[in-house]
C-alpha positions in Angstrom: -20.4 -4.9 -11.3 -17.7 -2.6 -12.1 -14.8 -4.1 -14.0 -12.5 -4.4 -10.8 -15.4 -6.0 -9.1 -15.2 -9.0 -11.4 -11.6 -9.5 -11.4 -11.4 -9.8 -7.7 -14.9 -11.9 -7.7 -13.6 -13.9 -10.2 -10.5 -14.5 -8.8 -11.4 -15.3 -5.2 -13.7 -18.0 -6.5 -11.0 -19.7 -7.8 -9.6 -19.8 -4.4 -12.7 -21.6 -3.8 -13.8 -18.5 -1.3 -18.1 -18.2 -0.2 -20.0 -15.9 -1.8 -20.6 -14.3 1.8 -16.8 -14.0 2.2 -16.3 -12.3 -1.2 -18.9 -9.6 -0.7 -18.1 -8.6 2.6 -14.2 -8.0 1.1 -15.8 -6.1 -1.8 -17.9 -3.9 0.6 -14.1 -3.2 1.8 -13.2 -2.5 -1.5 -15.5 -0.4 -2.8 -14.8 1.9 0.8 -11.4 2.4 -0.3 -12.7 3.4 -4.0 -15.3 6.2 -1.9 -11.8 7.4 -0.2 -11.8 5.6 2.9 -8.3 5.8 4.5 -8.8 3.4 7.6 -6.7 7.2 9.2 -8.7 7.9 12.3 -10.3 11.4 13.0 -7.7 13.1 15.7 -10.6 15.2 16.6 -12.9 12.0 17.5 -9.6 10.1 19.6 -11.2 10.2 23.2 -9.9 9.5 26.4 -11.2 6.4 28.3 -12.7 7.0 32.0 -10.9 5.2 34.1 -13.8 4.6 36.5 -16.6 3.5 34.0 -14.1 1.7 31.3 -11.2 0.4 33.0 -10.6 -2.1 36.3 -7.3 -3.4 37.5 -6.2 -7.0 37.4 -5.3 -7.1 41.0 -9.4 -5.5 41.6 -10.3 -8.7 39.4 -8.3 -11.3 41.1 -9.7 -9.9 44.6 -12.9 -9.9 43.8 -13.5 -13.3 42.1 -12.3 -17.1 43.3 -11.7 -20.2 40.8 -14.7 -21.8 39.6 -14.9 -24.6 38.0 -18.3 -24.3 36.6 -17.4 -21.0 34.8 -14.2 -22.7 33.5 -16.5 -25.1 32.0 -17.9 -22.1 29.6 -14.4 -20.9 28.4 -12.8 -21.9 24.7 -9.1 -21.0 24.3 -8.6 -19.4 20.6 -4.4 -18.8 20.0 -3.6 -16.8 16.5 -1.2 -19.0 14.5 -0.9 -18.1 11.2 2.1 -15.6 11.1 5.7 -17.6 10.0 7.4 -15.1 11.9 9.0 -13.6 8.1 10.4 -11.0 9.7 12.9 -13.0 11.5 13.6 -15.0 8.5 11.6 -18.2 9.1 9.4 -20.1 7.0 7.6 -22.2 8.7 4.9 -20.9 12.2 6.6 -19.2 14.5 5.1 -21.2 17.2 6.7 -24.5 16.3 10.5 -22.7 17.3 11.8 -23.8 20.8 11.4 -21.1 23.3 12.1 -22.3 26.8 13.5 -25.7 28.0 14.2 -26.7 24.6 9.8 -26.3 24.4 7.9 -24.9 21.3 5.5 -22.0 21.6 3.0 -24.2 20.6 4.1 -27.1 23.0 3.6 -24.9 25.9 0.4 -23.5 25.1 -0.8 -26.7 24.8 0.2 -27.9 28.4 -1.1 -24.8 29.7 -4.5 -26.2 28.8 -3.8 -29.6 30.1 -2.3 -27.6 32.9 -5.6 -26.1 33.6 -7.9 -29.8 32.9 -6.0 -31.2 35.3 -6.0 -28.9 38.1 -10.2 -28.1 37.5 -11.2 -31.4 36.2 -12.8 -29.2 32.6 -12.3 -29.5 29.3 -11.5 -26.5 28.1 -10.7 -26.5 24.3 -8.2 -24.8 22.6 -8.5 -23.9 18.8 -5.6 -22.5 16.5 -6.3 -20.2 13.6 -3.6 -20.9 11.2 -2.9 -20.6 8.0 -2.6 -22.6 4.9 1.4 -22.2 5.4 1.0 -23.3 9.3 -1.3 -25.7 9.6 0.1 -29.2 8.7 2.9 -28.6 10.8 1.5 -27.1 13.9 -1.4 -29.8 13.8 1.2 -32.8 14.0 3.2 -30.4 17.2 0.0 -30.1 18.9 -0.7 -33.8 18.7 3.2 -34.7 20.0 2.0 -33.3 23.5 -1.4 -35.4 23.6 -4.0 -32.7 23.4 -7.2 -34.2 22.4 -10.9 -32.7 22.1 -14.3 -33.2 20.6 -14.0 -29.5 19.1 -11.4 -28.8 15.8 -8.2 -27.7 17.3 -8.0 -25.8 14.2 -9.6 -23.5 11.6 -7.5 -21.6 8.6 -8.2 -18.2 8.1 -9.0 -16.7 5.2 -7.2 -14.8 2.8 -7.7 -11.7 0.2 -6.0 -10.3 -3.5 -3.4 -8.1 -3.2 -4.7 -4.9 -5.2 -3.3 -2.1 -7.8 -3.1 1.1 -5.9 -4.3 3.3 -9.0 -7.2 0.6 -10.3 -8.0 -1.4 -7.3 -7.8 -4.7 -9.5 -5.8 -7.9 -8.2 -2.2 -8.0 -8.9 -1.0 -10.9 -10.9 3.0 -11.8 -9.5 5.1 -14.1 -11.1 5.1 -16.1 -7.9 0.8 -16.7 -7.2 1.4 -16.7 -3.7 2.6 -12.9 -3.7 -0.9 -12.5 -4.9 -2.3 -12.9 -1.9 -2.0 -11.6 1.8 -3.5 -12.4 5.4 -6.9 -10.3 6.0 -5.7 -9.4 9.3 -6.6 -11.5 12.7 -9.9 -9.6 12.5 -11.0 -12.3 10.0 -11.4 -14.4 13.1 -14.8 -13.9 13.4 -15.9 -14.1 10.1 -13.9 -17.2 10.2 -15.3 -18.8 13.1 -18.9 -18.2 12.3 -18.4 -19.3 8.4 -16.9 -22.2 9.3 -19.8 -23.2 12.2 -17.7 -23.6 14.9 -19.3 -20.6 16.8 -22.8 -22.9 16.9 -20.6 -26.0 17.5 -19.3 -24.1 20.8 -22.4 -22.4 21.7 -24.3 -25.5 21.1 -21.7 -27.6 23.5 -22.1 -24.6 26.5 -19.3 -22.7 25.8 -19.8 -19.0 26.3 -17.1 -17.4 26.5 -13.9 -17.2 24.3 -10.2 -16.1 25.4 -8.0 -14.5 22.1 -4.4 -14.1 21.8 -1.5 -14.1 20.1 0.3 -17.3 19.9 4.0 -15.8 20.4 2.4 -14.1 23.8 2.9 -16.9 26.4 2.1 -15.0 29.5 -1.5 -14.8 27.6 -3.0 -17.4 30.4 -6.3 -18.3 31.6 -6.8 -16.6 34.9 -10.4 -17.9 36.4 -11.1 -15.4 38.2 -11.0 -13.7 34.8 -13.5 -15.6 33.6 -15.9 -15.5 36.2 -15.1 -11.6 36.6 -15.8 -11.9 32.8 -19.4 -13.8 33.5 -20.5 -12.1 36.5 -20.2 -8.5 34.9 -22.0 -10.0 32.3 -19.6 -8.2 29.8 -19.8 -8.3 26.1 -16.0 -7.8 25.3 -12.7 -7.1 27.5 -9.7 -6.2 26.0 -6.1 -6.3 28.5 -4.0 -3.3 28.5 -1.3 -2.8 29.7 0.6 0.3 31.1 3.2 1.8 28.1 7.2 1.5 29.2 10.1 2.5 26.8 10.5 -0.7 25.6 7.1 0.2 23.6 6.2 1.9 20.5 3.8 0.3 18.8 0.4 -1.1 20.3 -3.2 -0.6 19.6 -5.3 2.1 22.2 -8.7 1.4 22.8 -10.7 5.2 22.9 -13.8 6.6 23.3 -15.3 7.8 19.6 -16.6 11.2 20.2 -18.3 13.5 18.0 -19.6 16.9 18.3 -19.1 16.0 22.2 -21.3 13.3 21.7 -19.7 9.5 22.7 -20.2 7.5 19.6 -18.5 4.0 20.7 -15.8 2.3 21.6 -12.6 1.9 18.8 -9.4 0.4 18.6 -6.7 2.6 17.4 -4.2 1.0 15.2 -0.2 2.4 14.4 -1.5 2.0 10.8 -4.6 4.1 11.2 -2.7 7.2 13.1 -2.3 10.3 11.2 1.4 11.2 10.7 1.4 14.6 12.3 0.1 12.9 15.7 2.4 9.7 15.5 4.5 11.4 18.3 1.3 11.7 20.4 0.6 8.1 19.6 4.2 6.4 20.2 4.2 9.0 23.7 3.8 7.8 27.1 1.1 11.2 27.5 -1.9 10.8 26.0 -2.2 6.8 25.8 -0.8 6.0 29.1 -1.3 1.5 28.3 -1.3 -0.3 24.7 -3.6 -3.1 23.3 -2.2 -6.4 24.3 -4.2 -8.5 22.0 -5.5 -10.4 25.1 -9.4 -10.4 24.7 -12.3 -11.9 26.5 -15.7 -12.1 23.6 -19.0 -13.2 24.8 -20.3 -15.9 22.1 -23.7 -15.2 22.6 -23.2 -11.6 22.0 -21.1 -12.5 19.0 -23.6 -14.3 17.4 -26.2 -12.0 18.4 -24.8 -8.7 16.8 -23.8 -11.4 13.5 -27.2 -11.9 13.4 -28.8 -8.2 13.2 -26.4 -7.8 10.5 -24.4 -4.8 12.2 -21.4 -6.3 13.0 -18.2 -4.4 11.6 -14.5 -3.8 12.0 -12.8 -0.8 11.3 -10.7 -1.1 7.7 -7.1 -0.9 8.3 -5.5 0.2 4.6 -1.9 -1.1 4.3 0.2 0.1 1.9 3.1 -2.0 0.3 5.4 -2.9 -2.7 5.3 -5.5 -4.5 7.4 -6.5 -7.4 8.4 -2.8 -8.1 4.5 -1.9 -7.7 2.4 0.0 -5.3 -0.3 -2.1 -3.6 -3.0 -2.1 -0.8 -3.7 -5.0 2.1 -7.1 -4.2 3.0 -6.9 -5.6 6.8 -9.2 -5.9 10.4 -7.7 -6.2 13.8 -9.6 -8.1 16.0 -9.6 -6.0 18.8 -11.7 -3.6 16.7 -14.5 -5.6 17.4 -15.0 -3.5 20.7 -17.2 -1.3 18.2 -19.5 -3.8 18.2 -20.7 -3.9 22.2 -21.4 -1.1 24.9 -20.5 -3.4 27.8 -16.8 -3.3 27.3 -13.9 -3.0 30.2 -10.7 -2.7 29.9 -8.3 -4.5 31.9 -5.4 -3.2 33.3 -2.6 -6.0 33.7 0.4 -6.3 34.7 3.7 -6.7 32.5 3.9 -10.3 32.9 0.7 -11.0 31.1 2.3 -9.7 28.2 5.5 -11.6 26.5 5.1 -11.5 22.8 8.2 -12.1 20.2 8.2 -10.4 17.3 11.9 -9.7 17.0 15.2 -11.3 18.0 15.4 -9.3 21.0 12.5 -10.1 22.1 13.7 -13.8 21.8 16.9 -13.2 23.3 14.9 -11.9 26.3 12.1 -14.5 26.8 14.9 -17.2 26.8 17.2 -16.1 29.0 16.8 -16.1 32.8 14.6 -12.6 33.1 12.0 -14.7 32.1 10.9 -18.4 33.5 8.4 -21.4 33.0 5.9 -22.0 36.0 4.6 -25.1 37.1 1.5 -23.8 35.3 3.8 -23.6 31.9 3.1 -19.5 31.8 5.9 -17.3 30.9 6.5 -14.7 33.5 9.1 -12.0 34.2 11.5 -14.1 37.1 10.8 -13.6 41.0 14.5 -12.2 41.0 13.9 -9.5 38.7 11.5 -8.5 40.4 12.5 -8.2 43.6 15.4 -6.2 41.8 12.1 -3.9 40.4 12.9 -4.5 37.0 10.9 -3.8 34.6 11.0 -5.2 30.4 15.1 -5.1 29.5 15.5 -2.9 26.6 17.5 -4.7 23.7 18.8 -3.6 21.1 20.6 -5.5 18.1 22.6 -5.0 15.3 20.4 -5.8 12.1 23.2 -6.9 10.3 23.6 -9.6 12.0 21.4 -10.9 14.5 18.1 -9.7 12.6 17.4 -13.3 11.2 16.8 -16.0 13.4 19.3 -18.4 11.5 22.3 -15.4 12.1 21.1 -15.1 15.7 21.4 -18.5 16.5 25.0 -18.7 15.1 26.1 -15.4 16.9 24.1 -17.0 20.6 25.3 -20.8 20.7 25.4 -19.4 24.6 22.3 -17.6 26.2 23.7 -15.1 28.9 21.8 -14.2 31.5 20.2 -10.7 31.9 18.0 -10.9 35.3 19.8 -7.7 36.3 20.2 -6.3 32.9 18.2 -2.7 32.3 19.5 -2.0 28.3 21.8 -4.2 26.2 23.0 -2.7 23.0 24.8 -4.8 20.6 26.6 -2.8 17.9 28.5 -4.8 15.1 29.7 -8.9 15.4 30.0 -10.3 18.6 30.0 -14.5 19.2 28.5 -14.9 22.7 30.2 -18.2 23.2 30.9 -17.9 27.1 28.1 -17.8 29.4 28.3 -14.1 30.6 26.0 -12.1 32.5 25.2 -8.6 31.7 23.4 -6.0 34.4 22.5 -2.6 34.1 23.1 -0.7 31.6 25.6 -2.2 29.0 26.7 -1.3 25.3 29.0 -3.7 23.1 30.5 -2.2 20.4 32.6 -3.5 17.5 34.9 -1.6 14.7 37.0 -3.8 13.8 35.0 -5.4 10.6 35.8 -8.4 11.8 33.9 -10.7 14.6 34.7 -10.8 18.2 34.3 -13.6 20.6 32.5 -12.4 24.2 35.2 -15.1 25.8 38.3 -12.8 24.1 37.4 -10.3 26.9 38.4 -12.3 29.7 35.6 -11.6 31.9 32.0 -13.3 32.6 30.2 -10.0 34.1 29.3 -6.8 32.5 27.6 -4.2 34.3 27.2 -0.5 33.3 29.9 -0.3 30.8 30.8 0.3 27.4 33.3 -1.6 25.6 34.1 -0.5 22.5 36.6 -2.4 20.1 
């Protein structure tokens, strides 16, 4: 072993990491040493066929009825290791309230309870957290009564920061900045390692459903599942089509070489060369994004595992740390449509897709553009609709509303935006009347100093521009 071999060995056994685990990150490794760039091949970027690769969700839903037997072969898996940093927390994001005073994690859970009710199943529903979300989101699940025979939870792994120039593990004053997330990709190394694939696979569960777990409208749909099953498919990933509101997003594309069609790949913002960024972020060429909604076959899983030929494209992240240039060698789980041949794409719409990842995006999931169903998903509301809305695009002022803590202070009041097309907030503004903004509106402050919405003596906006 080369001596940046045994420095990363070394210290992942300390971490008490398997052997297995270790290896397949210094197979990684040693890509990047060959000049592996995780940057895709422009050249190979194929388009899908919509006939052979793609079906719409309304097709699915027409075409399949509720059953409860297939229900009885479907695991729920939510991602739930992210804090939601960006936004300033530090504990899971999941645990914030959301809707009705609810957690994330509070409604996912009664969306499963939702769904044992109504079908008489037990469907199981497993977190993959992280050692910083765990403890916490393990006592919110309890607090809404969930109980099954299966772990609720499983942590995923993680990997050494590493030296741009030698590839060796950086050593921060704080240990924890040693270390970063593998990417949600590790979910299958995870899952297998930690034998809860057999455990499911053993108990007749064949099929699993993976999402984010800031996504609520990521709900089971049976006739999903039994589409899912009937097609005997090895993998489905939902897409959705692109609006303005959306810039990043992984594609799904057919790898083609010399004319020749290779496989299926996921195409990552990370892995697009800069000169075709504009092509990538476009509404042209990639006409939906990746929701990170998928639908896995277990058996194939484990199958493909088992030959030994299962792999996920490397993802090489750049970053800075303590003055120093590192790399996050990452996977995204949706790269696992490498793996299979019988893949399809599903084309949903909007509603199935209501992440947060921003403080606009919170603004706009708890307001009244978006409500709770009896079935506790998260969908766009019936009026906005009928007004043929589509996603509101916000915009924020970073200086003040970035961080959830700021946000909260600067939105005692939530208004309402069921009619609202673009909000841009520019500067301080206290939003301590209940106002309602529609169509296109800009707020704009110059005075250095904050202004209160109620100092405006009026409780609707609608395409204007104040500027103070």
């Amino acid at each position: 072993m080369k001596d940046y071999e045994i420095k990363i060995s070394e210290k992942m056994k300390k971490d008490n990491l398997s052997e297995d685990f270790i290896a397949d990150f210094l197979l990684k490794v040693n890509q990047v040493r060959e000049g592996e760039t995780g940057i895709a091949v422009w050249e190979e970027v194929g388009d899908l066929d919509p006939k052979k690769d793609e079906v719409s969700w309304e097709e699915v839903r027409s075409s399949n009825t509720d059953s409860k037997e297939d229900l009885g072969k479907l695991v729920v898996v939510k991602l739930n290791g992210g804090l939601g940093t960006s936004m300033g927390l530090s504990k899971a994001k999941s645990l914030i309230p959301i809707k009705e005073g609810r957690s994330f994690l509070n409604i996912i859970a009664n969306q499963v309870l939702y769904l044992r009710k109504k079908y008489s199943v037990d469907i199981p529903l497993l977190l993959m957290d992280s050692f910083n979300t765990q403890k916490d989101s393990q006592e919110e699940l309890k607090s809404t009564g969930l109980t099954q025979k299966i772990p609720t939870s499983f942590l995923q792994h993680r990997v050494p920061r590493l030296l741009k120039d030698s590839l060796e593990p950086i050593s921060c004053k704080d240990p924890k900045d040693d270390w970063c997330p593998p990417g949600h990709g590790d979910i299958y190394f995870t899952l297998i390692e930690t034998g809860i694939l057999d455990q499911l696979l053993d108990a007749g569960f064949e099929v699993a459903f993976l999402s984010n777990g800031d996504n609520l409208g990521a709900t089971v749909d049976p006739a999903m599942v039994s589409y899912f099953l009937k097609e005997k498919l090895d993998f489905a990933m939902e897409m959705t089509p692109k609006t303005l509101a959306d810039k990043k997003g992984g594609d799904i594309y057919r790898k083609i070489r010399e004319g020749k069609f290779l496989h299926f790949e996921l195409l990552e913002t990370a892995q697009v060369p800069d000169e075709n960024m504009h092509e990538f972020t476009g509404m042209g060429k990639f006409r939906t994004f990746s929701t990170n909604n998928l639908w896995i076959n277990l058996k194939s899983l484990k199958k493909r595992w088992n030959e030994g030929k299962f792999q996920l494209s490397l993802i090489v992240n750049p970053k800075s740390v303590e003055g120093k240039e590192v790399l996050q060698l990452e996977t995204a789980m949706g790269s696992a449509v490498g793996n299979f041949s019988n893949f399809r794409g599903v084309i949903i719409p909007r509603d199935r897709f209501a992440p947060v990842k921003k403080t606009e995006d919170y603004l706009v999931r708890r307001s009244d553009a978006y409500e709770l169903n009896e079935d506790f998903s998260l969908t766009m509301s019936k009026t906005r609709k009928k007004l043929g809305l589509g996603e509101p695009v916000i915009s924020l002022d970073d200086d003040f509303y970035k961080k959830i803590g700021d946000f909260e202070k600067r939105f005692p009041l939530t208004p309402s935006l069921f009619a609202c097309e673009s909000l841009e907030v520019k500067g301080e503004w206290i939003f301590d009347l209940e106002v309602s903004f529609k169509g296109k509106v800009v707020l704009e402050n110059h005075s250095g100093s904050p202004i209160k919405i109620s100092s405006l003596d009026k409780i609707v906006f609608e395409n204007e521009t104040i500027s103070k």
